[in-house]
N, C-alpha and C positions, 0 to 999 in steps of 0.2 A: 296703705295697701299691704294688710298683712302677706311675711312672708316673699316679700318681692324686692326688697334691699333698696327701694326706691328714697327719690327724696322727699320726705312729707309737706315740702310747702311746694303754693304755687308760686313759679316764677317770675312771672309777667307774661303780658300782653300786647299786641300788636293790631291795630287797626290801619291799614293804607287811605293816605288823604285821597279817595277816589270817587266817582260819585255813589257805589255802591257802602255808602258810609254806613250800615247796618253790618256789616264783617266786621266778625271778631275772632280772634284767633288765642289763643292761651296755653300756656303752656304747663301746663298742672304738674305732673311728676317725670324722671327722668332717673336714669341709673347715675347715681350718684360717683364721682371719679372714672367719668367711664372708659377715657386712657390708660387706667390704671387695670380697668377689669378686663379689658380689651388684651392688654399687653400679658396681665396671668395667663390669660384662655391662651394667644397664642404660644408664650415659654413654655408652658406644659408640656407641648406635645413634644418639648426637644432636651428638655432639663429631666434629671435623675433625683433633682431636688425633693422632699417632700413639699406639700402645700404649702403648709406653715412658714416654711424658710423661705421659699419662693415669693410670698406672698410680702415678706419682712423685704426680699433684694427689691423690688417693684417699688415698693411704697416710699424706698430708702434715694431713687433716682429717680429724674423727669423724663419718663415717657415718653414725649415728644416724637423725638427722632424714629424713635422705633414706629408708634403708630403709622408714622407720614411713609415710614417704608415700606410698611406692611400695604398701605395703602399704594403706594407707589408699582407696587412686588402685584396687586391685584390680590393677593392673599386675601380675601374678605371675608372668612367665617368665624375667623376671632370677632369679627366688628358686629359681628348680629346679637355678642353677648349685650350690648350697652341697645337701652330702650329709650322709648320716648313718647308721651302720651298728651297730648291736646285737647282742647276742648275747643269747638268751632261753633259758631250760630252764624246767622246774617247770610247764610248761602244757600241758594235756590234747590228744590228737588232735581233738579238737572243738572245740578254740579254735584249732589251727596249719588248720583249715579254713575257718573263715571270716577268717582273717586273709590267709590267700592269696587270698580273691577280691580283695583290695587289688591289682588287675594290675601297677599301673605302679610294681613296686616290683620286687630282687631277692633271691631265697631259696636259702637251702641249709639243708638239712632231713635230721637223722637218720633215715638209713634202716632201715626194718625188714626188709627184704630180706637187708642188709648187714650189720646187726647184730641177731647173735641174741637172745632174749628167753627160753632157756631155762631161765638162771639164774635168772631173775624179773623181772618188769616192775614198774613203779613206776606209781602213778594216783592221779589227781587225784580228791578224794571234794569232790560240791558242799557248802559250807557248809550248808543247808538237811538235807540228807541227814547229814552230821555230827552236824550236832546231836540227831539223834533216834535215841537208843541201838537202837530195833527196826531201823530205817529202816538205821542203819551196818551194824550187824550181817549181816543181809539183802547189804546192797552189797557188803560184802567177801569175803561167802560167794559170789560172782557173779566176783568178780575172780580167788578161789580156785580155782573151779572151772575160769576159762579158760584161768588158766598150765598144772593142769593138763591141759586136754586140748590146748593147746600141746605141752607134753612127750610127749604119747604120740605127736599127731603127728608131730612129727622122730623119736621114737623109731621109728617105725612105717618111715618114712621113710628112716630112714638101713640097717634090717636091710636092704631094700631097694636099697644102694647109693647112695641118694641123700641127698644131703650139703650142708650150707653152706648158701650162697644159695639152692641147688635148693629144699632143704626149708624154708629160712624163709619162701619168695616166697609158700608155700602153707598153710606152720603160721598166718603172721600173722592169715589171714582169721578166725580165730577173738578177736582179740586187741580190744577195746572201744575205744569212743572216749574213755573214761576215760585209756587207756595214757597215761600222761608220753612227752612227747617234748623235742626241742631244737631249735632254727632259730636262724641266723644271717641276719636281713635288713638288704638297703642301700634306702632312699628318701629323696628329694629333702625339699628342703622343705615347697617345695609340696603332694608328696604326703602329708609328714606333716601336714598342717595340715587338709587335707581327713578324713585317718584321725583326728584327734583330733575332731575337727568331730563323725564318724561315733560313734567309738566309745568317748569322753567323756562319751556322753549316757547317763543315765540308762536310758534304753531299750535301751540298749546291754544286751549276755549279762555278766553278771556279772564270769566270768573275763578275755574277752578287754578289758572297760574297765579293772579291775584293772592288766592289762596296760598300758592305751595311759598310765593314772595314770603311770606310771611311766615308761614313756618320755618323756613330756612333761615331767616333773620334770627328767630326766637332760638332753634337750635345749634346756631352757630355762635350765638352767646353763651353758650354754657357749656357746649364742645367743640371748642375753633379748631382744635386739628382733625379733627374727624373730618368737618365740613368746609374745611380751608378751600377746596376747590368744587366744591359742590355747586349746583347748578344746571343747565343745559349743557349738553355735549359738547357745544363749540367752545364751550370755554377753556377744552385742556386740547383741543385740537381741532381738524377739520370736522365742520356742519355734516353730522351722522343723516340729516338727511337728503343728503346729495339733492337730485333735481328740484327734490321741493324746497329747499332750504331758502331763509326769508333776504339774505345774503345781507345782514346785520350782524356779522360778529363779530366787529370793532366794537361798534355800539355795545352789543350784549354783553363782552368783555368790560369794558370801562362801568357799566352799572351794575354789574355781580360787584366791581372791586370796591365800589361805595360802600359795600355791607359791612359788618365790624368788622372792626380787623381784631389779629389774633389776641390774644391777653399774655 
């Protein structure tokens, strides 16, 4: 990624033994030292130093402490200099929807327009519905059905001259929010801390907290003190949402602490 200070390899990848075994999660580039970049942005605003020198005291001492206090302090607009960019597949149109009302993030997202679904589409079946042989049954005859009248429309479509994009922009409206898709998104720190805050929680839709599981795993390997306490709200105090809360935050507590620990 020209121009963007990142780290050119991908890190790894995370998949949860669950039955939605088609999630994949990865974690492609990230700012590289981002304690380090974290802690410049914030000295700046308080140091007489030039950059250069500044940059030389930072790199010369471990960070640590500092970041955890900034974080502590609530200070959070140093933390939005360090980035972090994933690549996701295996999760259903109804999870890359509520994942994009996350605004202040960026996405790029397989198109249906762009790429045809004639061959077959792939979909996400909920656990719940899995498990119950009538209930599966049922679902996939529902999935069957839309490819096919997917097909008939481009077929229909294309006798008619129209072709490609034309006919997909219009076959797709049939196509469920079950369909598999793919996204690649970039978000700050900060914004990820708020997104695991959100959708960490219990209350969270199944798939997409699956999802933030995982990212959070991947991210707190490569920045533990950023994301030392990262997670749903209850894990640094009282269940933020009072009456509805799932009233699990022993439990929730003791399996955020399973996640790596620091390095």
């Amino acid at each position: 990624m020209s121009g963007s200070g990142e780290s050119p390899q991908q890190k790894g990848s995370f998949s949860p033994s669950m039955p939605e075994a088609a999630l994949k999660v990865i974690l492609l580039r990230y700012t590289p030292n981002p304690e380090e970049t974290i802690a410049l942005a914030a000295k700046l605003c308080y140091s007489a130093s030039d950059i250069e020198a500044l940059k030389e005291k930072i790199e010369a001492k471990d960070q640590k402490t500092f970041v955890e206090r900034l974080r502590k302090m609530g200070h959070l607009s140093p933390i939005e200099h360090a980035s972090f960019t994933f690549a996701i597949e295996g999760i259903s149109r109804a999870c890359s929807h509520q994942l994009v009302r996350h605004r202040l993030a960026s996405y790029s997202q397989q198109s249906q327009r762009y790429v045809s679904e004639e061959a077959g589409f792939d979909f996400v079946i909920p656990p719940i519905i899995r498990d119950d042989p009538q209930l599966s049954a049922e679902y996939e005859k529902c999935m069957a059905h839309a490819q096919e009248v997917y097909r008939q429309i481009v077929r229909k479509l294309n006798e008619r001259g129209i072709r490609g994009e034309a006919a997909n922009q219009d076959a797709r409206f049939v196509l469920p929010n079950a369909a598999e898709t793919k996204i690649i998104v970039t978000m700050n720190a900060r914004v990820l801390l708020h997104f695991f805050r959100q959708r960490c929680c219990t209350r969270a839709q199944w798939e997409i907290r699956a999802m933030a599981d995982a990212m959070l795993q991947l991210a707190k390997s490569v920045a533990p003190v950023i994301f030392n306490q990262a997670g749903p709200g209850c894990l640094a105090g009282p269940c933020p949402e009072g009456e509805y809360s799932c009233g699990n935050a022993v439990e929730t507590r003791k399996k955020y602490g399973q996640f790596p620990a620091e390095k």
